[in-house]
Each structure stands twice: as C-alpha cells, then as structure tokens.
C-alpha angles and dihedrals in degrees: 000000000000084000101059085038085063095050090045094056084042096052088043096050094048096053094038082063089044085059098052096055121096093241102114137033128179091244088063089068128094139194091249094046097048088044088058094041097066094036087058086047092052098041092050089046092050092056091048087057097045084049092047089049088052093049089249084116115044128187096252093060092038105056093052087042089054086038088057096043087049093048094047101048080047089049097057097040095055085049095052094043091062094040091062082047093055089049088046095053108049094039085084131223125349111257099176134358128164101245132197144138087267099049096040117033109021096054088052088049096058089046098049079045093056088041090053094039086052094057087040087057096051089064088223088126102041139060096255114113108261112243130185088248092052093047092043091036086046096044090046085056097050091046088058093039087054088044089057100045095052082049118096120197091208136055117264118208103215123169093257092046151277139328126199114172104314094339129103127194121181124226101254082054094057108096115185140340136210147175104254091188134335092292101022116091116199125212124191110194134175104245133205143057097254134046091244094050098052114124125169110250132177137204129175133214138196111252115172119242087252099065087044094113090030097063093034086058096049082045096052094037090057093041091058098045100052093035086117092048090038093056096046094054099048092049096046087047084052097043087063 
C-alpha cells in the first residue's frame, strides 16, 4: 500500500507542476479539438470496459488505474488553481470589473458546491468506509472546485494588467482598444511568451453603457502610462 501511496504523491505532485506552467491556456481550445478530445476519451474508456468484461481488465488493476487518473486530473487542477491565484495576487489592485450577481457571486456558488461535494465524496465526513477511489475521486472534484473558483468569467482590469479567464496581459502588451458596438468593448493585445512568438489577438467583453467613462479612463490612463513599453515591444516584435 505504501508503495502505490507513494506513486500516487508522486503522480499528483508531477501534474500539480504541469498545471502551473503557463502551457496551456482555455483560449487555446476549439470546438474541433475539444470534440476529439472526448471521443478519444470515450473510445479509450469503452475499451477499458470490454477488456474489463473479458477479464483483461481486472478489478485489482483497475482500481489503482482509476486512483492514478483521479489523482492526476486533481493534481492539475490544484496546480492551475494556484497558478490563476498567483496571477491574481501580483496583478495589483482591481481598477474596473463588470460586476453583477452573476459574475460575482454564482460562479463562486458552483465552485464552493463541487468543494463541499468533493469532501462529501472522500468519505472523510460521513460514516462510509474510506476507500483509496472515494479520497483520489474527492480530491479530483475539489481541485476542480478551487480551479473554478480562481477562475473569472470576466476581464478584470488590475494596475499590472489584465486578466481574461486564465490568461494574463500586461499593460505595455496591450495594443489598442475600441468600442465594437455601444456595450462591447475590443482589446487588441500582443500574444505569446517569446519575441518570436508575438502575434496580435483580440477579445471583447460586455461593459454597460454606465461604466462607459469609468473603463475608457482606466484604458487611457494605462495607455498613457506604459506608450514608451508599448513601443519597444511592438518594434522589437517587428524587428523578428
């Protein structure tokens, strides 16, 4: 047992640092990609239970198999969740957000039900024997639960910069803004970790008519404030 505990912290450990890294971010997926990506996952589960069926599969592989999967997709999840906090934490303070019951309160509701449902599932508070399935399949659930919590659905405008789901830009990387419509704010932003790699991305966002004044002066302002950064990065992009 203490064998397969050890793989197990050592599995969850390894994909907790693979979801820090900035090497992945949710704008990066398509419709195509996310399609193949559970028929793979189906396809690959349906063989595991014809193989199972056929004794292939037996319950004494498959309960460490589903204890590893569990602890890796928990795993990930704890490590992304605290890299959006990271990211949280040293973009500074918040100058505008569009804030309503639905941006910043539901989103935090789901997340603290799928926390409390992940203890529930370890058995840890109930009366149920715990088992290793219940603790990996628990801890799986309440690393997405912290995920989605750290996760905002909206952009927040912050005094380092700006974050948009699990991405941040900073302000000299943002290129130009524009009013899309009377309530649809446009960001063009330079995208990517290298020189070599910036390329010049947009994404909109919903601001009501009333904060209107309030987000173009936080955008001018920052504009302003960052011209000479701006410029550099942008020549030295061109330059490559």
């Amino acid at each position: 047992m203490w064998i397969l505990s050890t793989v197990l912290l050592l599995i969850f450990f390894g994909s907790a640092w693979i979801g820090s890294r900035k090497s992945f971010f949710i704008d990066r997926l398509t419709p195509p990609l996310v399609l193949n990506s559970l028929l793979g996952l189906l396809a690959f589960f349906t063989l595991l239970i014809i193989a199972n069926s056929f004794g292939l599969f037996p319950q004494s592989v498959a309960a460490p198999f589903m204890m590893g999967v569990y602890t890796i997709i928990g795993g990930f999840f704890f490590g992304y969740a605290y890299r959006l906090y990271k990211e949280r934490t040293r973009s500074g303070t918040i100058l505008y957000q569009n804030r309503s019951f639905w941006i910043d309160h539901a989103p935090n509701l789901l997340a603290a039900a799928i926390i409390i449902f992940g203890l529930y599932r370890t058995s840890i508070l109930i009366d149920l024997p715990v088992t290793g399935i219940r603790i990996t399949s628990g801890l799986s659930l309440i690393g997405f639960g912290l995920f989605t919590w750290t996760l905002k659905p909206v952009p927040e405008f912050r005094t380092d910069g700006v974050l948009i789901l699990d991405r941040r830009i900073s302000w000299p990387d943002i290129v130009s803004w524009h009013w899309q419509s009377e309530e649809v704010l446009a960001i063009e932003f330079m995208s990517g970790s290298l020189v070599s790699e910036k390329r010049i991305k947009q994404f909109t966002t919903a601001v009501p008519a009333t904060d209107r004044k309030e987000i173009e002066m936080v955008l001018k302002s920052k504009m302003d404030e960052f011209a000479d950064e701006r410029r550099e990065n942008m020549f030295n992009s061109e330059e490559t």
